[in-house]
N, CA, C and O atoms as a GROMACS GRO file, in nm:
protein
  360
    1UNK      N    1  24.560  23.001   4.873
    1UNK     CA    2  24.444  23.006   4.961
    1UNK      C    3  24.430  23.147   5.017
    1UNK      O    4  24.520  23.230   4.998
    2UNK      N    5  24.341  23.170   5.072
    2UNK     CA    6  24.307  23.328   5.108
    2UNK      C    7  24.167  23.344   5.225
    2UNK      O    8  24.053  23.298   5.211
    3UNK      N    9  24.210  23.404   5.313
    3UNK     CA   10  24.100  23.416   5.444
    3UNK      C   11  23.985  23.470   5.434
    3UNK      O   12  23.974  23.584   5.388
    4UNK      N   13  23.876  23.395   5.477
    4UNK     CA   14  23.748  23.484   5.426
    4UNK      C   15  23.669  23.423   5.566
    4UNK      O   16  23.684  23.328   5.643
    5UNK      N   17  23.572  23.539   5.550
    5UNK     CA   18  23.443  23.550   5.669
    5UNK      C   19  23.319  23.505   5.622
    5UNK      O   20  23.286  23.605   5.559
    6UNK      N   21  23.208  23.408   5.604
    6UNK     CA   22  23.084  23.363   5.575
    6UNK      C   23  23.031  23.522   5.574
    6UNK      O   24  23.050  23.592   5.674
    7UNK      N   25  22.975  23.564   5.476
    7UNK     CA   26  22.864  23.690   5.586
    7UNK      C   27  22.717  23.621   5.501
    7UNK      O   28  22.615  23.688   5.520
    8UNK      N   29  22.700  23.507   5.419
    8UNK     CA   30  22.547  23.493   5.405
    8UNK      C   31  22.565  23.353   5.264
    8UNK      O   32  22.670  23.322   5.209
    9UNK      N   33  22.454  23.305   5.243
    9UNK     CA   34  22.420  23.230   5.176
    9UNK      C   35  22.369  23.205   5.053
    9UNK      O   36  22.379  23.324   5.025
   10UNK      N   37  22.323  23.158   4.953
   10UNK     CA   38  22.288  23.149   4.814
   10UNK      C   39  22.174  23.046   4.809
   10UNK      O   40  22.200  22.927   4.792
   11UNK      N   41  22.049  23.090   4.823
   11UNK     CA   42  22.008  23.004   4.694
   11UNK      C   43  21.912  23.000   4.582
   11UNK      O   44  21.807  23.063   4.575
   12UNK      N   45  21.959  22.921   4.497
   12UNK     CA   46  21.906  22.912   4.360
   12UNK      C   47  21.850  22.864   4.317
   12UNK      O   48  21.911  22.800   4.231
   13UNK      N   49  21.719  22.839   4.314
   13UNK     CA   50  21.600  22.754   4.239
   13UNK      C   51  21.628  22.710   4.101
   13UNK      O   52  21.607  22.599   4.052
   14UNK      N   53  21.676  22.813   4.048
   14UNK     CA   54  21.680  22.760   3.832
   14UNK      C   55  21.845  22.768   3.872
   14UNK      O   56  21.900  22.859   3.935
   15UNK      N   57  21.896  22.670   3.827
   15UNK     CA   58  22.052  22.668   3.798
   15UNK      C   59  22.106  22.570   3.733
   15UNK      O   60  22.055  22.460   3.757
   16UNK      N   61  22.194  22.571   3.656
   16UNK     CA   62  22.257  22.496   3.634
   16UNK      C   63  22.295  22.355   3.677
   16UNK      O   64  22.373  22.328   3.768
   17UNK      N   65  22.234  22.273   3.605
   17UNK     CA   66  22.195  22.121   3.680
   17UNK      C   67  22.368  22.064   3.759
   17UNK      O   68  22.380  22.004   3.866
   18UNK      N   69  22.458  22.099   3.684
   18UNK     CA   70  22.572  22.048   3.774
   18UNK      C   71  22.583  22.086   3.880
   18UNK      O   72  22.651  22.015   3.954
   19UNK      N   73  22.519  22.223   3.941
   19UNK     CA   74  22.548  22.310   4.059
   19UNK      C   75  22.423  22.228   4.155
   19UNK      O   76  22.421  22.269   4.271
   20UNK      N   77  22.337  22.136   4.127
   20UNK     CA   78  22.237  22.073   4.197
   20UNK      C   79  22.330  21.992   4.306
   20UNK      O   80  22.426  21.920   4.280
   21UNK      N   81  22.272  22.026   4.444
   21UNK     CA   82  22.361  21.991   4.545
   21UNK      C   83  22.434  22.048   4.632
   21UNK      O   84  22.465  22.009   4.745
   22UNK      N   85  22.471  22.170   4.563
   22UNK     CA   86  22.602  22.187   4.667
   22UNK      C   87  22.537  22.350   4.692
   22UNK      O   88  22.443  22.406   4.634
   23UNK      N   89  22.604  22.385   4.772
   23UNK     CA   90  22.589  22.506   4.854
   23UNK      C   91  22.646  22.571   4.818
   23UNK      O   92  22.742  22.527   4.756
   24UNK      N   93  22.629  22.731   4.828
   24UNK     CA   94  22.659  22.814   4.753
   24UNK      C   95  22.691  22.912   4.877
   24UNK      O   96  22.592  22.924   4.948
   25UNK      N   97  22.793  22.978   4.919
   25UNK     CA   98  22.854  23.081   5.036
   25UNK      C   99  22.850  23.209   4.970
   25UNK      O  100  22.878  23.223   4.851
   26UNK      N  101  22.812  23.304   5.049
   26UNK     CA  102  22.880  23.459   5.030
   26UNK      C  103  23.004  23.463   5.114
   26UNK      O  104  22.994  23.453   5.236
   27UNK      N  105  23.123  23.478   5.054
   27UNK     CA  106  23.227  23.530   5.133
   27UNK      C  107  23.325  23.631   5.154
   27UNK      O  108  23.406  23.650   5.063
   28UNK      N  109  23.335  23.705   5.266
   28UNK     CA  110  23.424  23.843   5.242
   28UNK      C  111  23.583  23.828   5.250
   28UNK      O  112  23.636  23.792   5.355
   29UNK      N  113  23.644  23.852   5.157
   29UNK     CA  114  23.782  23.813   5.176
   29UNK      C  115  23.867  23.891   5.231
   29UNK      O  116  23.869  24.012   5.212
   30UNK      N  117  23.970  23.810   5.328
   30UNK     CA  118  24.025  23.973   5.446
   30UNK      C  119  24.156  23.909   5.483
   30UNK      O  120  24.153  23.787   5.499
   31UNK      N  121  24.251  23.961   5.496
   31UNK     CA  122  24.381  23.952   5.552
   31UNK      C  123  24.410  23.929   5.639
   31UNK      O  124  24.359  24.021   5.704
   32UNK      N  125  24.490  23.835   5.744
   32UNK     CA  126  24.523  23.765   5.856
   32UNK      C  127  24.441  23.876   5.986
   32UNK      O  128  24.365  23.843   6.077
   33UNK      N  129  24.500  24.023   5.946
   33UNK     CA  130  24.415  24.112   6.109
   33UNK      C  131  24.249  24.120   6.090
   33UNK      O  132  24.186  24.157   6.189
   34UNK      N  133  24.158  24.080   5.943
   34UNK     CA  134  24.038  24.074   5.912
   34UNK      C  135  24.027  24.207   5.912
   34UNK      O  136  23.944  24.264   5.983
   35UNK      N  137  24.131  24.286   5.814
   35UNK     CA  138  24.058  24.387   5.693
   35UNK      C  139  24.002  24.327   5.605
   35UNK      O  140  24.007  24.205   5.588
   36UNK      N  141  23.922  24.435   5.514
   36UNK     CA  142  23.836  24.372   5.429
   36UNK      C  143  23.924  24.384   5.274
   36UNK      O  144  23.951  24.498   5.237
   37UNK      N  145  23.958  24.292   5.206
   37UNK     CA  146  23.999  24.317   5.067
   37UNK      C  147  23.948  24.284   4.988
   37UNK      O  148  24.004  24.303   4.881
   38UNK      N  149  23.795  24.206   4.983
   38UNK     CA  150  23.765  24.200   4.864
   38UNK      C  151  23.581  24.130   4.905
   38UNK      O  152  23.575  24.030   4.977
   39UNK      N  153  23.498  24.170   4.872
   39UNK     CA  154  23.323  24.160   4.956
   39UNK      C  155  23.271  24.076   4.852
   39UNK      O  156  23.288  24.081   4.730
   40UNK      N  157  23.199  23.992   4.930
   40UNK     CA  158  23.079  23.922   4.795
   40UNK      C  159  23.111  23.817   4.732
   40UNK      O  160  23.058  23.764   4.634
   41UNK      N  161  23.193  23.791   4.786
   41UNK     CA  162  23.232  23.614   4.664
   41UNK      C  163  23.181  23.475   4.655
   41UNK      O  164  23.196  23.384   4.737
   42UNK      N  165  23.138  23.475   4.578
   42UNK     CA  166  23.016  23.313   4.599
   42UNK      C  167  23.151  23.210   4.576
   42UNK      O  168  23.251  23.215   4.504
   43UNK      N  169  23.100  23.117   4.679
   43UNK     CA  170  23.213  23.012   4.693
   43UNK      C  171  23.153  22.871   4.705
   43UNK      O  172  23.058  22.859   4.782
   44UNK      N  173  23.184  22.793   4.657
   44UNK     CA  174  23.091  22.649   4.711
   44UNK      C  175  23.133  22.630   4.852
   44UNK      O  176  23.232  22.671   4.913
   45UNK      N  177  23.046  22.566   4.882
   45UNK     CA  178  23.101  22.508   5.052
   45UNK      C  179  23.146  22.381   5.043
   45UNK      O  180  23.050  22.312   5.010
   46UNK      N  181  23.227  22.325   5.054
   46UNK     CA  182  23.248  22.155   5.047
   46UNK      C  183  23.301  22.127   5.170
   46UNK      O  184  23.397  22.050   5.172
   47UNK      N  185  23.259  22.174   5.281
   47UNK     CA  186  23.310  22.139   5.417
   47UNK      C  187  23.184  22.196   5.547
   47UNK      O  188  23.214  22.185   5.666
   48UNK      N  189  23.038  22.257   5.502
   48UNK     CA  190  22.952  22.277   5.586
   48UNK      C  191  22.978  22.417   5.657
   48UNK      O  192  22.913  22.450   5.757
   49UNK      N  193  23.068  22.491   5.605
   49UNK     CA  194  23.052  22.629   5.695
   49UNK      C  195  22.922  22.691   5.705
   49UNK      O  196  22.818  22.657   5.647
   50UNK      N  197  22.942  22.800   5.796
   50UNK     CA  198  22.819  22.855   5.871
   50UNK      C  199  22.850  23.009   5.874
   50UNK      O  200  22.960  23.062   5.874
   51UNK      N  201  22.720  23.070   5.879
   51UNK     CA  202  22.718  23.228   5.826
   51UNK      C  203  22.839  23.256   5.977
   51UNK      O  204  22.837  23.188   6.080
   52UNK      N  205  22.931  23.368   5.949
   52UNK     CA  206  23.007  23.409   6.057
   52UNK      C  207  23.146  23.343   6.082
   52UNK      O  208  23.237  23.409   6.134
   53UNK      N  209  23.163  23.211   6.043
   53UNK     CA  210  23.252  23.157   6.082
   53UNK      C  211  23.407  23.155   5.953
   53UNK      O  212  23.398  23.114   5.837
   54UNK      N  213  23.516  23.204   6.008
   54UNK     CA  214  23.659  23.232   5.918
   54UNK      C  215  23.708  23.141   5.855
   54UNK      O  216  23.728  23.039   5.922
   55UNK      N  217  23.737  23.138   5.748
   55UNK     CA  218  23.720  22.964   5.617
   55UNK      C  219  23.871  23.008   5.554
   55UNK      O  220  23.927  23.115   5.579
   56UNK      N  221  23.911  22.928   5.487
   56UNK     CA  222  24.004  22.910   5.350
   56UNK      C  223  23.960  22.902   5.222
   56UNK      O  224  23.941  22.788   5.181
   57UNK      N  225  23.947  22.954   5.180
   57UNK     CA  226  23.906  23.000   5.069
   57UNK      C  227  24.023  22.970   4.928
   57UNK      O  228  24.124  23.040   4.932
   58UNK      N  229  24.013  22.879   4.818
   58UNK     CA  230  24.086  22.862   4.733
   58UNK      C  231  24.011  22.883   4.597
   58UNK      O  232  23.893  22.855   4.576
   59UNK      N  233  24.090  22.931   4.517
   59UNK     CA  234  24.024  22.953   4.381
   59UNK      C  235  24.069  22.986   4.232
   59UNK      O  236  24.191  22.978   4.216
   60UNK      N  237  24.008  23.014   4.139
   60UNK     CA  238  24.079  22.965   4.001
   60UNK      C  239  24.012  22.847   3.968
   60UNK      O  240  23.901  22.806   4.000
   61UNK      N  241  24.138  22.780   3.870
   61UNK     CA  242  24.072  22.650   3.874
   61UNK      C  243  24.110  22.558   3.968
   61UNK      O  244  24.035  22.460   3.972
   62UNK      N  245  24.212  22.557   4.054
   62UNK     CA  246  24.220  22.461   4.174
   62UNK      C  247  24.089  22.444   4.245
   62UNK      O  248  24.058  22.343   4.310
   63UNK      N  249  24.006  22.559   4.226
   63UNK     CA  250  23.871  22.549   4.341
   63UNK      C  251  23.782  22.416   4.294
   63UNK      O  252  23.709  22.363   4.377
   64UNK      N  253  23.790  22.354   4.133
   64UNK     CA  254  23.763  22.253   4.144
   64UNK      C  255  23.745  22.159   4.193
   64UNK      O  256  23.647  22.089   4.218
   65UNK      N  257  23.892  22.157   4.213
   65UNK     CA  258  23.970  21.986   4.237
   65UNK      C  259  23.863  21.952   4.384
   65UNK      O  260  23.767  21.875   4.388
   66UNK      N  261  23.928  22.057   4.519
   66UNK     CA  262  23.807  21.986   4.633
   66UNK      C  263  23.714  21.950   4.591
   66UNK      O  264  23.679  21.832   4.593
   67UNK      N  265  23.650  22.042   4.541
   67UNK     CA  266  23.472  21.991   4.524
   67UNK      C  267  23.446  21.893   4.433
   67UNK      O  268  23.329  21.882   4.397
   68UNK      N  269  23.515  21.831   4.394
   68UNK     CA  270  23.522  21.723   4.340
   68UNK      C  271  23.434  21.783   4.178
   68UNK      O  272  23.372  21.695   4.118
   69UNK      N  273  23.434  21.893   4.130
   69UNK     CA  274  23.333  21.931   4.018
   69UNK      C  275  23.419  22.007   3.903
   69UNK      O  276  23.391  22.124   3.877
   70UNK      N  277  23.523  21.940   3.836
   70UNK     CA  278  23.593  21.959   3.783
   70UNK      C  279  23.542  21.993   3.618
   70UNK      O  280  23.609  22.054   3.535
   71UNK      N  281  23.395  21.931   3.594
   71UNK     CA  282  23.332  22.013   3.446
   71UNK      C  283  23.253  22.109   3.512
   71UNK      O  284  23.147  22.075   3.461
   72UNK      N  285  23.219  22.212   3.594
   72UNK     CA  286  23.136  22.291   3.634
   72UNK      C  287  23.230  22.432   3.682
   72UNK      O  288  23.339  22.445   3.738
   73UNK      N  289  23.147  22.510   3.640
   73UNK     CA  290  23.210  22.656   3.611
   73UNK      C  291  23.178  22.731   3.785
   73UNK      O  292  23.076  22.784   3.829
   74UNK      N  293  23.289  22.709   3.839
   74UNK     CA  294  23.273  22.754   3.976
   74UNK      C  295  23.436  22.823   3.996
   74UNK      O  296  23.529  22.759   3.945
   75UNK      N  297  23.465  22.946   4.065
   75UNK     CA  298  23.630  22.963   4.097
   75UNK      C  299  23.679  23.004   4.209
   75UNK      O  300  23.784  23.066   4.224
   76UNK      N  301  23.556  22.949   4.341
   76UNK     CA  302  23.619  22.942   4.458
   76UNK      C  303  23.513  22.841   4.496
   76UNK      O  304  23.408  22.810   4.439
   77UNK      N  305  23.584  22.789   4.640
   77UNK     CA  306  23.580  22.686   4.736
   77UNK      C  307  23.612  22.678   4.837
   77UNK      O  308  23.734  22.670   4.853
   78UNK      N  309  23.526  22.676   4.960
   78UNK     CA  310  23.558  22.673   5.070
   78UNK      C  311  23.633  22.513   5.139
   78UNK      O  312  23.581  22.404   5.164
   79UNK      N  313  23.765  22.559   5.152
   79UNK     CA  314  23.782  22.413   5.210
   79UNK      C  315  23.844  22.362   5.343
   79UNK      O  316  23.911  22.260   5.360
   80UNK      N  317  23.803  22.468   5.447
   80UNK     CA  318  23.854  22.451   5.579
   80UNK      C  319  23.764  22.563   5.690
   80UNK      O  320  23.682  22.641   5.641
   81UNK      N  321  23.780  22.562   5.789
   81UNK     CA  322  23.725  22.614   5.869
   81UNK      C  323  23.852  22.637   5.993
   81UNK      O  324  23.900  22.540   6.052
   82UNK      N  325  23.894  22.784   6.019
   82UNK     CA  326  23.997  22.823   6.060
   82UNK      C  327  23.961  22.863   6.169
   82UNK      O  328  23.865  22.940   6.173
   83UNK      N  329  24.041  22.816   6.312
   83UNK     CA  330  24.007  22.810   6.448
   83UNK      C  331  24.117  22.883   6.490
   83UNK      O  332  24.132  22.863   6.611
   84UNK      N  333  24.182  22.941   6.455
   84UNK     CA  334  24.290  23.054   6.492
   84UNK      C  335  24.402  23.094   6.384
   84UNK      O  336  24.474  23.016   6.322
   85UNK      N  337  24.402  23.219   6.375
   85UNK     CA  338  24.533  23.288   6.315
   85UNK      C  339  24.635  23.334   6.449
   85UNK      O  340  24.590  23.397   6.544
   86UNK      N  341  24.721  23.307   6.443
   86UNK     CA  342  24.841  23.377   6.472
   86UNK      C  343  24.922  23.448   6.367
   86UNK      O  344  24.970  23.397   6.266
   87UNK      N  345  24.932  23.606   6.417
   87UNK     CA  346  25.044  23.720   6.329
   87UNK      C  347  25.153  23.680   6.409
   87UNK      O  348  25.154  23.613   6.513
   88UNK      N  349  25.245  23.733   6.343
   88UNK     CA  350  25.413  23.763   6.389
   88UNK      C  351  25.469  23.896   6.375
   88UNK      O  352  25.518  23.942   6.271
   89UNK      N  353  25.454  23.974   6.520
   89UNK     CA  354  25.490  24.090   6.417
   89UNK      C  355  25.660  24.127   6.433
   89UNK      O  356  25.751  24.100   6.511
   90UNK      N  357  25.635  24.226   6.278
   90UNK     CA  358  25.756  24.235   6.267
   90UNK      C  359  25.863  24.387   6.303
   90UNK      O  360  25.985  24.382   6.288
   0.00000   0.00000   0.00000
């Protein structure tokens, strides 16, 4: 899994009929202090996030399994909504 920030939304009029339904996230992916390591990643939403708010982010082909869309070509998934990090430092 891997930490990411909503920064915007997707949508798609002509698509791929399996993708009918589900929501489509922009997400920026960032490391527990929210540097940025990686911008732009379309993710399904399968839990209702909202532009701004810090998610879990899983992907590959595990990003399937949540979304329950296991023949559809998707390789991330939002599947939590994260209400605090705590670091440890060392």
């Amino acid at each position: 899994m891997r930490i990411a920030r909503v920064v915007g939304t997707i949508i798609a009029s002509v698509k791929d009929k399996k993708l009918a339904g589900l929501t489509l996230l922009v997400v920026d992916i960032q490391d527990g202090a929210g540097n940025l390591l990686e911008s732009s990643v379309v993710a399904v939403d399968n839990i209702g996030a909202g532009v701004g708010e810090l998610v879990l982010v899983v992907s590959g082909s595990a990003a399937r399994i949540p979304a329950g869309i296991s023949n559809i070509a998707t390789d991330a998934t939002v599947v939590a909504i994260i209400d605090e990090i705590t670091l440890t430092q060392k």
